[in-house]
N, C-alpha and C positions, 0 to 999 in steps of 0.2 A: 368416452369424452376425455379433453385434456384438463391437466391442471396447466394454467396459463399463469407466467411468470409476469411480472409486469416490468418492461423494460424503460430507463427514462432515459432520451438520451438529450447528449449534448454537442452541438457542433460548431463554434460558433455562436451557433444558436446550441440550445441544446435540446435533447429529447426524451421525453419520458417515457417507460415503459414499465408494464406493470404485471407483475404475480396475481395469479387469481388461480384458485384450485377448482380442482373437477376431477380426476381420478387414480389414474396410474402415473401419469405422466405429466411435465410441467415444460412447457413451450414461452419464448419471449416475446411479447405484444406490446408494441406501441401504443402510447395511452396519450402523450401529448410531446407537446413540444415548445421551450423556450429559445428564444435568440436575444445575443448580446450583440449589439451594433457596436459594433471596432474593427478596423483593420487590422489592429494587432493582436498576437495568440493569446486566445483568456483558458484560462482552465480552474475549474469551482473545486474546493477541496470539501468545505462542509455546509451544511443546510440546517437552520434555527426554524424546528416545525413552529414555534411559538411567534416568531417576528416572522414568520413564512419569506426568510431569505436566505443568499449563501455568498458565503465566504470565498475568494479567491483571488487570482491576481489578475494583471495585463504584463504583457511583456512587450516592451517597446524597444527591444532590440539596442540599441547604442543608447539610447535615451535612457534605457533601465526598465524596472520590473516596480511597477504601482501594486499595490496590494487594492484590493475591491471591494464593495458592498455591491451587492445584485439584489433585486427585486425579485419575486415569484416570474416575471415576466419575460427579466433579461436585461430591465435596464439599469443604467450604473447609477447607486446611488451615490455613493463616495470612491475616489482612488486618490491614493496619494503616496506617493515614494516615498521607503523611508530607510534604506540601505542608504546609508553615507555618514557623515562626521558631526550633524545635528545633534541638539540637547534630547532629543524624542525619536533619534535615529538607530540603527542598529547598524556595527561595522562588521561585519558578519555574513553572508549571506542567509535568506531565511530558509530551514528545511523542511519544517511543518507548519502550519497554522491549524485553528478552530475556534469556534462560537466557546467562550467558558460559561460556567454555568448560571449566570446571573445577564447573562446577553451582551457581553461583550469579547471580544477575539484576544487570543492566545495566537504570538507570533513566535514561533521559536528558532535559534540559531544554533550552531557547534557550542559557543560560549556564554549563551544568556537565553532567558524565557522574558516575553514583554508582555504585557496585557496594557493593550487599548481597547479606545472606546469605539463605536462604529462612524467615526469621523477622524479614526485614527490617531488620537489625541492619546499620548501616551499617560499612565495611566500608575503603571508601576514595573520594574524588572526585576529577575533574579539572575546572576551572577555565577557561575560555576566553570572549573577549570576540568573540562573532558580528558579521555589518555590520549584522543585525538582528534582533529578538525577535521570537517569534509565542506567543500565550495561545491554551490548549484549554478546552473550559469544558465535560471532561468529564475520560474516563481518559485514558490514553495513546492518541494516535493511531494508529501502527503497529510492528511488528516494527522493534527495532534492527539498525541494517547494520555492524557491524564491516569495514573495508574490510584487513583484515592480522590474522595472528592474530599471540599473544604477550601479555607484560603491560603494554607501552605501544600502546595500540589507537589507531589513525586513524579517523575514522568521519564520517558525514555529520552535518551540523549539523543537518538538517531530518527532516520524516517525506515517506514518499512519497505523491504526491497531495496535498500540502499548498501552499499558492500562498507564492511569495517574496517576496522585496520586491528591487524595480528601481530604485526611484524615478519620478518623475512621468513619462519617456518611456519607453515597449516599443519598441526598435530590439534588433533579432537582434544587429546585426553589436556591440552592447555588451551583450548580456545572456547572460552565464555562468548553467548552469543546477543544476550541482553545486556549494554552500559545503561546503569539509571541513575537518575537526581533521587535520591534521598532526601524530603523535606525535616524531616525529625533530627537527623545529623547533618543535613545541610552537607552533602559528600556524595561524591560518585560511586557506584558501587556494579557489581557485576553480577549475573547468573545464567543459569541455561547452560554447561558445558555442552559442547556439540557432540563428546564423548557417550553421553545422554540419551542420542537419536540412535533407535536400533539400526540404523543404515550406517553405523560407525563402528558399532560393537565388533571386536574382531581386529580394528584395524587403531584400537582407541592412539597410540603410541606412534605410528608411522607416520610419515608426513606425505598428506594427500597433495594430488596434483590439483585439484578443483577447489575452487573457493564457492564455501556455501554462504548465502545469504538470510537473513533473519526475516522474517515475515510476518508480521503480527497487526491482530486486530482488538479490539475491545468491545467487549456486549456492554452498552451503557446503559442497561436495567441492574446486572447487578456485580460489575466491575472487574468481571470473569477476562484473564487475559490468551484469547487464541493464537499458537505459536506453529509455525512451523518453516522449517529454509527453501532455499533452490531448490536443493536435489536431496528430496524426503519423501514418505510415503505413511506419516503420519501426521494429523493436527494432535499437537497436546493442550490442554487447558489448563490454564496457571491459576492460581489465588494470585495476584501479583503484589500481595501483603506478608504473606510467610513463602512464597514461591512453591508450595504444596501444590502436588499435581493434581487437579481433579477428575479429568477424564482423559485417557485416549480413543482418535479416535482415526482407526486404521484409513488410508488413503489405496485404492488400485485405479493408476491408470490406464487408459486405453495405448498411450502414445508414450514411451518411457523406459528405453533401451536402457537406458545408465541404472537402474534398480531393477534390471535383470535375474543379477547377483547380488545377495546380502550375504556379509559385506560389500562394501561397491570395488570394484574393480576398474583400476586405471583404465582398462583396454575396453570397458563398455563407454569413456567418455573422448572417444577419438584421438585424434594426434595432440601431443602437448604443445606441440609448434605451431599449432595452428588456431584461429577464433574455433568456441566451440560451437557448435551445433548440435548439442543434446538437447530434448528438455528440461524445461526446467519452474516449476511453480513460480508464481509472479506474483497473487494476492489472495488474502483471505477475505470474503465479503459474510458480514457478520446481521444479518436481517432481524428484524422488529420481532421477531417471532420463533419457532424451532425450527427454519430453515439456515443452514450453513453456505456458503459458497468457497470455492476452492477454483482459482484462474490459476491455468498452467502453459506455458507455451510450448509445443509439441515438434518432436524435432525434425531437421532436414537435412537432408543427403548433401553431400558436398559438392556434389555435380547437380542438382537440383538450386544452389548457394549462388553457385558462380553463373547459370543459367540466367538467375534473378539479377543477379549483378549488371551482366552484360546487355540485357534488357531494361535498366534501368527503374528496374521494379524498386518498390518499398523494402527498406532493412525487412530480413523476415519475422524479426522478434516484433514489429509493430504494423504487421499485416492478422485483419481480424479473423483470415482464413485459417492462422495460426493459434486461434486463440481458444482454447477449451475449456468449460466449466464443467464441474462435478458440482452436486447439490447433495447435503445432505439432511436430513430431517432426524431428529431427537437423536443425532449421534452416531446415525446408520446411511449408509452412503446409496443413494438413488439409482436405479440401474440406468445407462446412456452417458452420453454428454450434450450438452447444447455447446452453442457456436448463436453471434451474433454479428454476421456479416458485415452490419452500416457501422460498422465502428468499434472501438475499445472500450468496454467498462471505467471507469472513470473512480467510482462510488456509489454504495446503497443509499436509499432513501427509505422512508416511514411508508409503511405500507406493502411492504414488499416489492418495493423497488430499485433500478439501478439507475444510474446516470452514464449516459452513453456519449463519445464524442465521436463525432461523424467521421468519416474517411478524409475527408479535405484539410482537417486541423490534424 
């Protein structure tokens, strides 16, 4: 028998699907499915199991990017733009959002956190001067990470999967990969040297050709912070209070030229001159329970690239046939990979599930 993953996803509409266990193995099943009526691209960042709704935006292209209430069902309950020069606006673009913990949304930018109400009514903001800004040129990026609960929150400056800024040289042994708000000193502060990741050790001092990206998630039972970049081959778990490591937890995947060799080796991530095409990890999905997920995108041949091109296919980093999960349970990594064809993961939900957006969006 399988264990059956439950997949949700979302397309548009979106659709659910759902985890269920059964034996050796864990398979993705469709369990239901919600639609949002818009013509324009919506995409959900988080989900209030308690008001059983979710947080996200509308992008309306020239018009702007409305931030959203959604219903359990899809429809809209509130939207209202709020990027521009208003007393309740934010001049910033927004990189994260989420539900805070008393049921109202955390809207976050480069230079400020906002907390409104779910009619958008601003509410209160903090203020912080990052080492640097990043512009979205859509909705919010990802789920908000509160790294402490309470009413003065710590939190990360950035979204996860979002590239930082180093300045002109990539050397491990100087580049920290977490920037955070510090509520207690009210200051930016930094950790994670990338020096850190044994896929560096060796090479801590040189200056690499690939830029690694941060990837993090949070267990919000008990504030544990899952960390790992692009091109890694381990998740580590943070305290995100003393930055104490708690556990590692070894990563092998199927599809993953470029950690070939440890140290990594220029010549496993192809031509400098050119986009790359290696894999490269994309998101941690952190589930209700002792299952882990770990999305990688796995790489393609150059002539396989330009094949795609010429035929007017999908970028390949955003075709689902590209897209691989590893699962792991209490720490230990599941044998296989799934793949979910109709679409990208999105985000988990309660229960053991994901949120999926269709191939069309």
């Amino acid at each position: 028998m399988e264990n059956l993953l439950t997949r949700t996803a979302l397309s548009l509409c979106a659709t659910f699907l759902s985890f269920t266990l059964s034996a050796q193995e864990y398979t993705f099943k469709k369990v239901r499915e919600i639609r949002v009526e818009s013509l324009a691209k919506v995409g959900i960042r988080d989900f209030d199991p308690q008001q059983n709704i979710y947080a996200g935006y509308i992008d309306k292209g020239s018009a702007g990017v409305e931030l959203a209430i959604f219903d359990s069902e899809g429809k809209i309950l509130a939207n209202q733009k709020r990027e521009g020069e208003g007393p309740e606006d934010y001049r910033s673009s927004a990189l994260t959002m989420g539900f805070s913990p008393d049921g109202n949304i955390w809207v976050q930018t480069s230079i400020e956190l906002l907390k409104y109400d779910l009619k958008f009514n601003l509410i209160n903001r903090v203020k912080f001067e990052p080492k640097s800004t990043t512009v979205v040129y859509s909705g919010p990026w990802s789920k908000f990470i509160p790294l402490n609960k309470g009413s003065q929150v710590s939190f990360i400056t950035s979204a996860s999967n979002m590239g930082i800024n180093t300045g002109p040289e990539w050397i491990p042994s100087k580049t920290k990969m977490v920037e955070f708000y510090d509520a207690s000193s009210k200051s930016i502060q930094s950790e994670v040297l990338l020096s850190s990741r044994k896929v560096y050790q060796g090479i801590e001092n040189e200056e690499f050709p690939a830029v690694a990206i941060p990837i993090f998630s949070l267990d919000d039972r008990n504030g544990d912070l899952y960390f790992t970049t692009s091109i890694d081959n381990e998740i580590t778990v943070y305290n995100p209070i003393n930055w104490n490591v708690i556990q590692r937890i070894p990563v092998k995947h199927e599809f993953f030229k470029a950690l070939d060799d440890i140290p990594l080796k220029e010549s496993n991530l192809g031509s400098r001159n050119k986009s790359p095409l290696f894999s490269r990890n994309q998101e941690i999905l952190k589930f209700d329970s002792d299952l882990l997920g770990l999305i990688y995108v796995k790489e393609i041949s150059e002539a396989a690239n330009e094949l795609r091109k010429s035929n007017g296919e999908t970028f390949w980093m955003r075709d689902p046939e590209f897209q691989r999960v590893i699962l792991f349970k209490n720490g230990v990594q599941l044998p296989g990979e799934l793949t979910i064809p109709s679409g990208l993961i999105q985000m988990t939900l309660p229960n053991n599930r994901v949120l999926v957006q269709g191939n069309r969006f």
